[in-house]
C-alpha positions in Angstrom: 34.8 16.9 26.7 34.5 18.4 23.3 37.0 16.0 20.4 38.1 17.6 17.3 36.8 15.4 14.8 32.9 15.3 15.7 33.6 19.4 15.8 35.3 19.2 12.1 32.2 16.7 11.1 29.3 18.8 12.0 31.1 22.2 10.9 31.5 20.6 7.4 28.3 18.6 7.6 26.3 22.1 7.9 28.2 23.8 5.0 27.5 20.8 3.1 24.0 21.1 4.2 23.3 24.9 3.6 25.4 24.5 0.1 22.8 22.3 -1.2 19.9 24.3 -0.1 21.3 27.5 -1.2 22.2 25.7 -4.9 18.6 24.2 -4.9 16.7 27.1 -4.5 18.4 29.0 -7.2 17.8 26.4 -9.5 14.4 26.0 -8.7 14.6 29.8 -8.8 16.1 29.5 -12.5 13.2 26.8 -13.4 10.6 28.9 -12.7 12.2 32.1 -14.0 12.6 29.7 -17.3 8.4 28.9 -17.2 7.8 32.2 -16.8 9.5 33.4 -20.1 8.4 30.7 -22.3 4.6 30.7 -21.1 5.0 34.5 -21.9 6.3 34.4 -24.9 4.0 32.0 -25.7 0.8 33.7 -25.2 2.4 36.5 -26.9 2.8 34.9 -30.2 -1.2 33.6 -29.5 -2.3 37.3 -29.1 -0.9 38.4 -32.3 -2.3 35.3 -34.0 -5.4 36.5 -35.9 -9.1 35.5 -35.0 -9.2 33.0 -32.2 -5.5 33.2 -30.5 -6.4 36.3 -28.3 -9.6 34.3 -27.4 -7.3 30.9 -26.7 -5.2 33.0 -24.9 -7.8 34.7 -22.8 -9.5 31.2 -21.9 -6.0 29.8 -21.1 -5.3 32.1 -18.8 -8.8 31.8 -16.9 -8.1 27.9 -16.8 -4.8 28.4 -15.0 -6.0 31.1 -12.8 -8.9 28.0 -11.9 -6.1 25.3 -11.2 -4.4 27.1 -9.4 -7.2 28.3 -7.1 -8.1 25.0 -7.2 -4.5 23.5 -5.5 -4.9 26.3 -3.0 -8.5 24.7 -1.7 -7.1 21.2 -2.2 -3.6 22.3 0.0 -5.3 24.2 2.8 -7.7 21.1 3.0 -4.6 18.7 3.0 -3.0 21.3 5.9 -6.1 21.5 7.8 -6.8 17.3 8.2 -2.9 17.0 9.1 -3.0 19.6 11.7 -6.1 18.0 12.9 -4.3 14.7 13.2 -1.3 16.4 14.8 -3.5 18.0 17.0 -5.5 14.5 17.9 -2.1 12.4 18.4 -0.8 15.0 20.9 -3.8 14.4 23.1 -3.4 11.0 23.0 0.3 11.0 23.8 -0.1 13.6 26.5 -2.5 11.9 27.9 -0.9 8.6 27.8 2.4 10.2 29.2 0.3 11.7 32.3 -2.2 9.9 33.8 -3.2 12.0 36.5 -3.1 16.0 35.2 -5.4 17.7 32.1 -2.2 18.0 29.7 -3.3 16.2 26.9 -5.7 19.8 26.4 -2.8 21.3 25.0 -3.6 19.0 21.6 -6.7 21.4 21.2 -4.7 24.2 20.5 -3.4 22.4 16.5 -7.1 20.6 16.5 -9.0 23.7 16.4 -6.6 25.4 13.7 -7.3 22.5 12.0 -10.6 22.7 11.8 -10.5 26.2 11.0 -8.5 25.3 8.1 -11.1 22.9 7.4 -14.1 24.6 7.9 -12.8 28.1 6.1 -11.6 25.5 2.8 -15.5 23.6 3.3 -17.6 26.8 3.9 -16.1 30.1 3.4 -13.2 30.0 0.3 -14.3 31.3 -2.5 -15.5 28.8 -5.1 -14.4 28.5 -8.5 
């Protein structure tokens, strides 16, 4: 019923597994630790500069505060169109799988998160 090598495979196969996640999360962990020091030592050395470094440093951070408010809008309109697709290709399959009951409304359930996503990213986000 149960064989000893597919159990040895799959209990090794998900230490594997969970060993690599666990080792690339810390070092993304690390990398981002790392940014973090550097970009602050950085606009360290720009404050004490005199004249125009505090101003740099003031107008780089407002640009970076931008971006990144700007690759939240762009990724909550990215989530929003693929939950509407999710949400349009589970009608179609539900109703292709059966004919004859209303399934297929489940797949309004992801399309109208969707377009929440959409229309909150569109309409109501805050604009930069």
């Amino acid at each position: 019923m149960f064989s000893l090598p597919l159990a040895l495979f799959l209990s090794v196969g998900a230490v594997a597994v969970f060993s690599f996640v666990a080792v690339a999360v810390w070092s993304d962990n690390r990398r981002k630790e790392r940014e973090a020091y550097y970009r602050s030592e950085a606009l360290k050395k720009m404050i004490e500069a005199q004249g125009t470094g505090a101003s740099s440093a003031v107008e780089l951070l407002r640009q970076e505060e931008r971006i990144a408010a700007r690759r939240r809008l762009e990724g909550q309109k990215l989530g929003g169109i693929i939950t509407v697709a999710v949400g349009v290709g589970l009608m179609i399959f539900l109703k292709a799988v059966d004919h004859n009951e209303p399934t297929f409304f489940v797949g309004i359930i992801p399309l109208l998160v969707g377009a929440a996503l959409l229309a909150y990213s569109h309409v109501l986000a805050p604009k930069n």
